[in-house]
One Martini backbone bead per residue (centre of mass of N, CA, C, O) as a GRO file, in nm:
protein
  349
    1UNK     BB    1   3.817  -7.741   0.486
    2UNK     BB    2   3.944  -8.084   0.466
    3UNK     BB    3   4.167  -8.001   0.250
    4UNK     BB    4   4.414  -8.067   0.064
    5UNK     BB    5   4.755  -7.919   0.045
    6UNK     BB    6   4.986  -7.745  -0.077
    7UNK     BB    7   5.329  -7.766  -0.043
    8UNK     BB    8   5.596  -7.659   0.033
    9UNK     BB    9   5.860  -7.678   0.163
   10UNK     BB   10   5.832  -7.443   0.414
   11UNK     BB   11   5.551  -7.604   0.495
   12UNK     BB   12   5.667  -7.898   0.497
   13UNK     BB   13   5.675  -8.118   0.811
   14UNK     BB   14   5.863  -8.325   0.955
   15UNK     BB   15   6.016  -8.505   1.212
   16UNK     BB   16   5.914  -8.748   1.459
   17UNK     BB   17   6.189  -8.857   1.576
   18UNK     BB   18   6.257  -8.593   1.715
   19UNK     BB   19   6.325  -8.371   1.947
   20UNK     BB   20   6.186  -8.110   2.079
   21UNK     BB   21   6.345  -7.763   2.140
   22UNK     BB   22   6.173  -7.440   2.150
   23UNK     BB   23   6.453  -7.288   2.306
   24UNK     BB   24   6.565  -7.290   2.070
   25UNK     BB   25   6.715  -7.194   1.800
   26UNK     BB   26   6.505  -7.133   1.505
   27UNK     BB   27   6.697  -7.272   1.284
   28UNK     BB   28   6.647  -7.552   1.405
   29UNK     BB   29   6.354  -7.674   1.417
   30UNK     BB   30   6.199  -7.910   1.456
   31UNK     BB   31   5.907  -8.078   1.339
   32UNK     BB   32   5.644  -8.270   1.381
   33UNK     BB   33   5.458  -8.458   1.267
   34UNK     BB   34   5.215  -8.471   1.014
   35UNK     BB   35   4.925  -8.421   0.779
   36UNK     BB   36   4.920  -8.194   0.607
   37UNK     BB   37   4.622  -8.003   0.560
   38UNK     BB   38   4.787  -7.740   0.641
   39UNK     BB   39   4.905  -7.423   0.555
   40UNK     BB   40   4.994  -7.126   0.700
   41UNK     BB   41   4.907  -6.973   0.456
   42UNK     BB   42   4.605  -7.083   0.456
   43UNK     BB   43   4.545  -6.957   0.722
   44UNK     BB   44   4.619  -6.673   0.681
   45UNK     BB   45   4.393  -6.631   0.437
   46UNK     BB   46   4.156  -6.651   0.627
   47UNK     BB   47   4.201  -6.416   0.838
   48UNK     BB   48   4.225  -6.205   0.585
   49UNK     BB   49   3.921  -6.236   0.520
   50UNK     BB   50   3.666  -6.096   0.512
   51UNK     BB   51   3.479  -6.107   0.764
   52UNK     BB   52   3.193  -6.203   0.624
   53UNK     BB   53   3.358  -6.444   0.490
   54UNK     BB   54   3.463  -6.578   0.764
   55UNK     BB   55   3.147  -6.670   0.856
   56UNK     BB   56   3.044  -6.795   0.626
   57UNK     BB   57   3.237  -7.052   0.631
   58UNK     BB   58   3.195  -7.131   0.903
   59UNK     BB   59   2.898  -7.177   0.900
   60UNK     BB   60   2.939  -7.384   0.633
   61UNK     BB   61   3.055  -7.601   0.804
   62UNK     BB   62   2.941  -7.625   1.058
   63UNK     BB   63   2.628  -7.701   0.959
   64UNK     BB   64   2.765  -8.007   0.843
   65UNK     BB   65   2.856  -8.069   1.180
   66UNK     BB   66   2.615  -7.913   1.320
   67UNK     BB   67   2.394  -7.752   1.543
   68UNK     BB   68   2.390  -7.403   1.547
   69UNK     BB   69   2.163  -7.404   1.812
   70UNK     BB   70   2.401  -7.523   1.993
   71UNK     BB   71   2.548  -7.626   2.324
   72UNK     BB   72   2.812  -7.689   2.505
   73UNK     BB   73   2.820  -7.816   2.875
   74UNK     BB   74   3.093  -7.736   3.059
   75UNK     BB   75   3.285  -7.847   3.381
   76UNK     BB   76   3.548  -7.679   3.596
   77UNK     BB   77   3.761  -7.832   3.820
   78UNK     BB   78   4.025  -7.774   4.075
   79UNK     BB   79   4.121  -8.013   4.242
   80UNK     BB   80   4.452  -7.916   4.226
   81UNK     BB   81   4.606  -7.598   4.396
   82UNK     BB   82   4.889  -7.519   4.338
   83UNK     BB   83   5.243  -7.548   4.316
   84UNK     BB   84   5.352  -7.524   4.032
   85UNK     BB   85   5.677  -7.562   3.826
   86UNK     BB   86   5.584  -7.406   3.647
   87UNK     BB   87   5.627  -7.069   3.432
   88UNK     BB   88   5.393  -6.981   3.302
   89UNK     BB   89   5.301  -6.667   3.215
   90UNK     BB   90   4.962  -6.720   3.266
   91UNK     BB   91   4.984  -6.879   3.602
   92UNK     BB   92   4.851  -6.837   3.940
   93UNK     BB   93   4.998  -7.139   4.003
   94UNK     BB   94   5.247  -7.078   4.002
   95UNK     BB   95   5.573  -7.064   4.218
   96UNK     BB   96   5.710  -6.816   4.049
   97UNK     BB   97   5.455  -6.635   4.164
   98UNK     BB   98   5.262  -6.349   4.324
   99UNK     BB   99   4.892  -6.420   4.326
  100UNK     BB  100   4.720  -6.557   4.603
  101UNK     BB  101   4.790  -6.833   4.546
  102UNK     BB  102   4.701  -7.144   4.731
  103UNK     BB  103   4.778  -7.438   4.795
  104UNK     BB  104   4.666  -7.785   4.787
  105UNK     BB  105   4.494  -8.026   4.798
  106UNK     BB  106   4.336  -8.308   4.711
  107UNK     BB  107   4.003  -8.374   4.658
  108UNK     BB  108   3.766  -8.528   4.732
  109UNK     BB  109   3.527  -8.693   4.628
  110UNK     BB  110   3.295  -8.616   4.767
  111UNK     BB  111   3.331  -8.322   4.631
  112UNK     BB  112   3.306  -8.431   4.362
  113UNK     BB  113   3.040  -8.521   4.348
  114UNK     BB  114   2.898  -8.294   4.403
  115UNK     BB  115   3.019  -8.119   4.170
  116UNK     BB  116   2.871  -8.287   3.954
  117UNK     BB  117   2.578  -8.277   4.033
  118UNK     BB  118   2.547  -7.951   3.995
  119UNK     BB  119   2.617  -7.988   3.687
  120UNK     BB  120   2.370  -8.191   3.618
  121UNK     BB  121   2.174  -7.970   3.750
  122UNK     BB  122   2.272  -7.742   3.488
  123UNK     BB  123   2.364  -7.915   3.193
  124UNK     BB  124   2.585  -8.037   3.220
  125UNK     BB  125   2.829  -8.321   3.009
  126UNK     BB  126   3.084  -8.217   3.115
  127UNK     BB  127   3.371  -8.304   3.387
  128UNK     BB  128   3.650  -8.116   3.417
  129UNK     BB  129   3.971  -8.199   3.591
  130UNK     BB  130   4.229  -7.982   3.751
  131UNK     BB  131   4.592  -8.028   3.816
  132UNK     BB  132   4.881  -7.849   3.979
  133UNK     BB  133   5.094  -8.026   3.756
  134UNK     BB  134   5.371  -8.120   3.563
  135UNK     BB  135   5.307  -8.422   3.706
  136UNK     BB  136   5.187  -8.733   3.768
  137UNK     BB  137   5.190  -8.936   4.011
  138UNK     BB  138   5.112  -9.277   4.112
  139UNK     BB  139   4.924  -9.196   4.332
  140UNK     BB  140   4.764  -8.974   4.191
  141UNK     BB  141   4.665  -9.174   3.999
  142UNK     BB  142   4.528  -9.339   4.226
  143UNK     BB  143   4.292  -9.122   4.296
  144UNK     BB  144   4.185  -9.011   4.028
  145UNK     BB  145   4.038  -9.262   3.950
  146UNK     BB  146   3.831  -9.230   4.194
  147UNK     BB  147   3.702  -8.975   4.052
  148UNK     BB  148   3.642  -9.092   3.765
  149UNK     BB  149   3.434  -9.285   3.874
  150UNK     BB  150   3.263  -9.068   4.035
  151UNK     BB  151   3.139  -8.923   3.758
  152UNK     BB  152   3.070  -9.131   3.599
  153UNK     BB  153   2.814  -9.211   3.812
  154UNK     BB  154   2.684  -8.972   3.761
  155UNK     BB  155   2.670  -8.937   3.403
  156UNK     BB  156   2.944  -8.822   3.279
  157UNK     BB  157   3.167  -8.702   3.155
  158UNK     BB  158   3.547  -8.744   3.150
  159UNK     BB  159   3.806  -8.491   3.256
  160UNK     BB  160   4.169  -8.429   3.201
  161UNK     BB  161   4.413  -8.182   3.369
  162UNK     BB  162   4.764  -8.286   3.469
  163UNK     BB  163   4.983  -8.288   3.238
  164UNK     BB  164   5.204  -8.457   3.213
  165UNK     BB  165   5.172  -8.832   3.041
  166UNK     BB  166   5.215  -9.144   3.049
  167UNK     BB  167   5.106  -9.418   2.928
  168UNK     BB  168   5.023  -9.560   3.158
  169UNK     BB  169   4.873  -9.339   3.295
  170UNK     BB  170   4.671  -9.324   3.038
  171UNK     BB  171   4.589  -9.640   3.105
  172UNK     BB  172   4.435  -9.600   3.363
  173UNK     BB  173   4.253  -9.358   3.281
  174UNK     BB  174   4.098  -9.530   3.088
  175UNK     BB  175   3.995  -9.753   3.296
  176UNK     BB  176   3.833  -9.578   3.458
  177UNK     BB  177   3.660  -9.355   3.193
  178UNK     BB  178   3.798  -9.179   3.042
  179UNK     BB  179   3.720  -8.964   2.778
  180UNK     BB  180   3.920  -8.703   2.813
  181UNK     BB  181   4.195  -8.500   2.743
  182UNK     BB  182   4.360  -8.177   2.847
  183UNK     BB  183   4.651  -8.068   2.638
  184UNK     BB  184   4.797  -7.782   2.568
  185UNK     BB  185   4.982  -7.543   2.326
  186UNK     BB  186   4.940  -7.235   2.402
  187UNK     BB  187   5.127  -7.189   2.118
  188UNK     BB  188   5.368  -7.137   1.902
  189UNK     BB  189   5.665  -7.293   1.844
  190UNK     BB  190   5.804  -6.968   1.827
  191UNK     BB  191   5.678  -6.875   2.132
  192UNK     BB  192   5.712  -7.046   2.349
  193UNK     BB  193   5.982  -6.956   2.501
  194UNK     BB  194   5.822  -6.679   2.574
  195UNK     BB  195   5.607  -6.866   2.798
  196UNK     BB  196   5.799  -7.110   2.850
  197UNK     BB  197   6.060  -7.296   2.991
  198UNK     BB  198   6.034  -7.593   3.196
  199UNK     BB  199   5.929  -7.690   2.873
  200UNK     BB  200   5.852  -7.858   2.595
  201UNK     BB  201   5.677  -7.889   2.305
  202UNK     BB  202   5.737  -8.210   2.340
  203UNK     BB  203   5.587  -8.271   2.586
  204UNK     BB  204   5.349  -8.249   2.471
  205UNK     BB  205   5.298  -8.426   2.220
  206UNK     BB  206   5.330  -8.669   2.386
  207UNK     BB  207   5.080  -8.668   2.563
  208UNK     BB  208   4.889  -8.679   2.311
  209UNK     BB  209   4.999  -8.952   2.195
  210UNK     BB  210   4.944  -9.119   2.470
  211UNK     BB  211   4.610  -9.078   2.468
  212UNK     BB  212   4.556  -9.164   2.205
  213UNK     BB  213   4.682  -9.441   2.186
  214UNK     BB  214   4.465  -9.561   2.415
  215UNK     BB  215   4.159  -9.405   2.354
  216UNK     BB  216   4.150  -9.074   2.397
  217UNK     BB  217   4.021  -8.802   2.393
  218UNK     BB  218   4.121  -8.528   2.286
  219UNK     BB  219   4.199  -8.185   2.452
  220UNK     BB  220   4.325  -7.908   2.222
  221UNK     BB  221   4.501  -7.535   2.256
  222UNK     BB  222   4.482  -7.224   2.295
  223UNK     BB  223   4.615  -6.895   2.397
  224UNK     BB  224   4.518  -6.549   2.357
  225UNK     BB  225   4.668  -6.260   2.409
  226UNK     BB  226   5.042  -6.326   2.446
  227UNK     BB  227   5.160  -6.141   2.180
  228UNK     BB  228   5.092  -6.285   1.913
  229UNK     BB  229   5.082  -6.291   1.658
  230UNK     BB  230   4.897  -6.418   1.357
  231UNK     BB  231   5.098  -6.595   1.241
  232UNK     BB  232   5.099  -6.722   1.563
  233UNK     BB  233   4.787  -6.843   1.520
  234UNK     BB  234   4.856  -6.985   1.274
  235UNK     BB  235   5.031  -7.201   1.357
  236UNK     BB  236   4.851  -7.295   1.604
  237UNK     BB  237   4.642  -7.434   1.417
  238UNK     BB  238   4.829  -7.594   1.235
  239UNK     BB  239   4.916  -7.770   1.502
  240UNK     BB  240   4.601  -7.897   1.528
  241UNK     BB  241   4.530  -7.958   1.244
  242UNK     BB  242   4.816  -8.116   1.198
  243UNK     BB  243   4.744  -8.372   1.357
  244UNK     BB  244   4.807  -8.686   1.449
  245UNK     BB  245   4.603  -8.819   1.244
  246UNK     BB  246   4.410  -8.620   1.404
  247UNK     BB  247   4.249  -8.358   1.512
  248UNK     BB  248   4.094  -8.297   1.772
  249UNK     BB  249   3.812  -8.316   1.939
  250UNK     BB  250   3.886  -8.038   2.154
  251UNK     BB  251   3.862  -7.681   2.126
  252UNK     BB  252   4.017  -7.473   2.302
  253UNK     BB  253   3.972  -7.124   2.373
  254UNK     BB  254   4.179  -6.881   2.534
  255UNK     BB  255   4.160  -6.578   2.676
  256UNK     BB  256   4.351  -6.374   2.848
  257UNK     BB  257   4.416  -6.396   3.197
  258UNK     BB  258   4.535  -6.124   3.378
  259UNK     BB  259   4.731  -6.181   3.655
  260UNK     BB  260   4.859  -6.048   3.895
  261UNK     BB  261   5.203  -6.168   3.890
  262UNK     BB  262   5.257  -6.206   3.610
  263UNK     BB  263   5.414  -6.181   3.297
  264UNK     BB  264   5.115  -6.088   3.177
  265UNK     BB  265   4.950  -5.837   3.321
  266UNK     BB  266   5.047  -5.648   3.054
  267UNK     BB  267   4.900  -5.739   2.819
  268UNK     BB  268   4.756  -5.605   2.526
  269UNK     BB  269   4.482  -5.665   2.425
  270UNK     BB  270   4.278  -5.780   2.231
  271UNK     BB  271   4.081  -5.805   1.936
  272UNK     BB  272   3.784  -5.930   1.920
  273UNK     BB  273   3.763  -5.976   1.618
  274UNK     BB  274   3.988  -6.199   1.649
  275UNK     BB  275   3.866  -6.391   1.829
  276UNK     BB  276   3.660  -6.479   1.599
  277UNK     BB  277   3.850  -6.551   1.413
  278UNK     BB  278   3.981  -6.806   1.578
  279UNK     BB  279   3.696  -6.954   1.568
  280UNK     BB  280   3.676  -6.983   1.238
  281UNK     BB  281   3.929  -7.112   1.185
  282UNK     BB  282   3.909  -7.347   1.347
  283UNK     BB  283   3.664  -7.462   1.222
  284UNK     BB  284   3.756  -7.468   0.899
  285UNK     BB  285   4.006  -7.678   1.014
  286UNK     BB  286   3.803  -7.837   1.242
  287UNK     BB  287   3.490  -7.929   1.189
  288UNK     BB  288   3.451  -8.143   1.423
  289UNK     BB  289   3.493  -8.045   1.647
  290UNK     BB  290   3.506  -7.876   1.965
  291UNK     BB  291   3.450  -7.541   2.001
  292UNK     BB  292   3.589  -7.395   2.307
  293UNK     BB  293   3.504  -7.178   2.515
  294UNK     BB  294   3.691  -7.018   2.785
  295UNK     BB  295   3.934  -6.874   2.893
  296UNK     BB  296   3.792  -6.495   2.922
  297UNK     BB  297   3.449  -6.476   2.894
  298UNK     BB  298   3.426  -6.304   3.155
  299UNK     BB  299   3.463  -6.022   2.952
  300UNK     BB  300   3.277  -6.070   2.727
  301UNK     BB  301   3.047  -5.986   2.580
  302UNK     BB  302   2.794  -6.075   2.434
  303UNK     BB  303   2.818  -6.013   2.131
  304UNK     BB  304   3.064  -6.185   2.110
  305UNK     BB  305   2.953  -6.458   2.186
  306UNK     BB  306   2.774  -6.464   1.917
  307UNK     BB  307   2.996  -6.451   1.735
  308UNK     BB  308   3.110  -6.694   1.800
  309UNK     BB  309   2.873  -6.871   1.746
  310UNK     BB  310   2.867  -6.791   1.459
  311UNK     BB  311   3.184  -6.908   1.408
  312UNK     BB  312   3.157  -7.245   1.569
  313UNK     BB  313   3.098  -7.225   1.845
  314UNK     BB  314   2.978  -7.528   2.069
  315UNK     BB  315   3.148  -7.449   2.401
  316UNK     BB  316   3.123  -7.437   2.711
  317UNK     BB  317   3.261  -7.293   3.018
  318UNK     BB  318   3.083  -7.314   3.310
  319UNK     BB  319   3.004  -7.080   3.585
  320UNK     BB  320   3.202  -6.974   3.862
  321UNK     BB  321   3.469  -7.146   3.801
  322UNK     BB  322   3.810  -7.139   3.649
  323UNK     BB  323   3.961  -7.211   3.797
  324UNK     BB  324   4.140  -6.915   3.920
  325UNK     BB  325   3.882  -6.779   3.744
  326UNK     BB  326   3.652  -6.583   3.621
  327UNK     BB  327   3.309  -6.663   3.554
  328UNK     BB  328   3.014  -6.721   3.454
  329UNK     BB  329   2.734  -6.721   3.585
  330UNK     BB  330   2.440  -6.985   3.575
  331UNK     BB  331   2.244  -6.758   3.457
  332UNK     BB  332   2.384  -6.603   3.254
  333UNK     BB  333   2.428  -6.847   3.037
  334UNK     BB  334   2.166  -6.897   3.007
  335UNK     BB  335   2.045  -6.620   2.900
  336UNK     BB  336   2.189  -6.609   2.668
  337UNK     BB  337   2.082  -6.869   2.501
  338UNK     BB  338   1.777  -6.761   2.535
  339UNK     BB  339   1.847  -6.493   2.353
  340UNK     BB  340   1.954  -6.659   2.125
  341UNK     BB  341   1.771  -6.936   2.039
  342UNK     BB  342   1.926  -7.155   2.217
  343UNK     BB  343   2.115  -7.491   2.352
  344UNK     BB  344   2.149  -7.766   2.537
  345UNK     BB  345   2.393  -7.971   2.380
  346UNK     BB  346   2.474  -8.291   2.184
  347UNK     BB  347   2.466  -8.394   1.902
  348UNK     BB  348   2.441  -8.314   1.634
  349UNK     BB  349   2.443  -8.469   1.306
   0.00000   0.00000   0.00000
């Protein structure tokens, strides 16, 4: 569980001072503050272990700080789709890719506040706001308070992912009512490069660090199966088990979606039981987090989907739609809950 590890050198890193620079040559790379609480070899050793043995831990984690017949359901808004000038290399909202997907303005109220009612009349209790920038400019950012505030009224959590975030801008959103920001690690600090071009690792750490420091709860996770090993999916665990002061409140796993015209739109599928070791290893290196079943979804199999709720998953993004991708609808996911003879709720324990 959470339990402190003895690190060697080669796994001990400190250095938050430095700005990282992750498309920098790789023996150069400082590594940002953490708290040390995993190493990545006790990581890989999870995933190592005896499939049964890596349910069975994940289980008795899970059970100490979950009712394992629970699921949360929360709901993703697109607000703001296409334009995005990053080059993220799994995302048909770049505009550095032809993938059919058009920029759009920012939605009224009026319909997010629509969309956030038939969330809550569906079940959701949370509802993620995700508007494709690089950065929102102070305009957007007093639009999004409006929306903010929207949600809240509904009686919703309210979450966005809006891209890197200014303390400053952090504090506004915290004031409207803000609950959760989600920005995501995507992949391994060695990964990274080969995935984004246009910011660096570094520019994500401090977003969560801006939204932490104001009182918002963080919700970071990252994307599998776009072609990265084991190891830097070890990695990719460890910098979020040992965010400072402590990992993230909310741990989206996402499998990749290949989009037509993205630059990973051939890469090889993972193995589904690799994905359900991934979101193991998550419970049981950040046991108290909500480990939420992410984008590619509606990819798996029921089957799947059991065993990830198995393994620890406790959330899901639910409806017709995951930002520009395809999600199960609001119907199969009941249906699923109930064939497992789960609940949709957040008690925990």
């Amino acid at each position: 569980m959470d339990t402190p590890v003895t690190h060697s050198p080669a796994t001990c890193h400190t250095g938050a001072e430095q700005t990282v620079h992750f498309c920098a040559p790789r023996n150069n790379q400082p590594v940002p503050q953490s708290t040390n609480r995993w190493a990545v070899e006790d990581i890989e050793a999870l995933f190592a272990l005896p499939f049964p043995e890596l349910m069975f831990k994940a289980q008795q984690v899970h059970r100490e700080h979950f009712n394992p017949a629970e699921v949360e359901f929360a709901t993703l808004l697109s607000i703001k789709t296409g334009g995005c000038p990053e080059d993220c290399g799994y995302c048909p909202q770049s505009v550095h890719y032809d993938t059919g997907v058009d920029a759009t303005k920012l939605m009224e109220a009026d319909k997010v506040r629509e969309a956030a009612e038939l969330a809550k009349a569906a079940g959701a209790t949370r509802f993620c706001m995700g508007a494709a920038w690089r950065a929102p400019k102070d305009r957007d950012i007093e639009n999004v308070v409006t929306l903010i505030k929207t949600v809240k009224d509904v009686g919703l959590e309210a979450c966005c992912t809006l891209g890197m975030l200014t303390k400053d801008h952090a504090e506004q959103l915290k004031e409207a009512g803000l609950d959760y920001y989600n920005h995501n690690l995507d992949t391994a600090p060695e990964n990274y490069g080969n995935i984004i071009s246009t910011r660096d690792y570094q520019d994500r750490l401090d977003t969560l660090e801006n939204v932490r420091n104001v009182g918002v709860n963080v919700c970071s996770g990252g994307i599998i199966g776009m072609g990265e090993s084991r190891r830097q999916r070890a990695e990719l665990i460890g910098q979020l088990a040992n965010l400072h002061p402590h990992y993230p409140d909310s741990v989206p796993i996402n499998n990749l979606v290949k989009v037509e015209g993205t630059p990973l739109a051939e890469t090889d599928d993972i193995d589904p039981l690799e994905f359900v070791r991934m979101i193991a290893v998550a419970r049981i290196t950040m046991p108290k987090a909500r480990v939420r079943l992410s984008a590619g979804r509606s990819a798996m199999a029921d089957t799947m989907q059991a065993l990830c709720f198995m393994a620890g998953a406790n959330s899901i993004f639910y409806g017709e739609k995951l930002l520009t991708t395809g999600n199960p609808d609001v119907e199969a996911d009941l249906n699923l809950i109930e064939r497992l003879g789960m609940t949709a709720g957040k008690s925990g324990h």
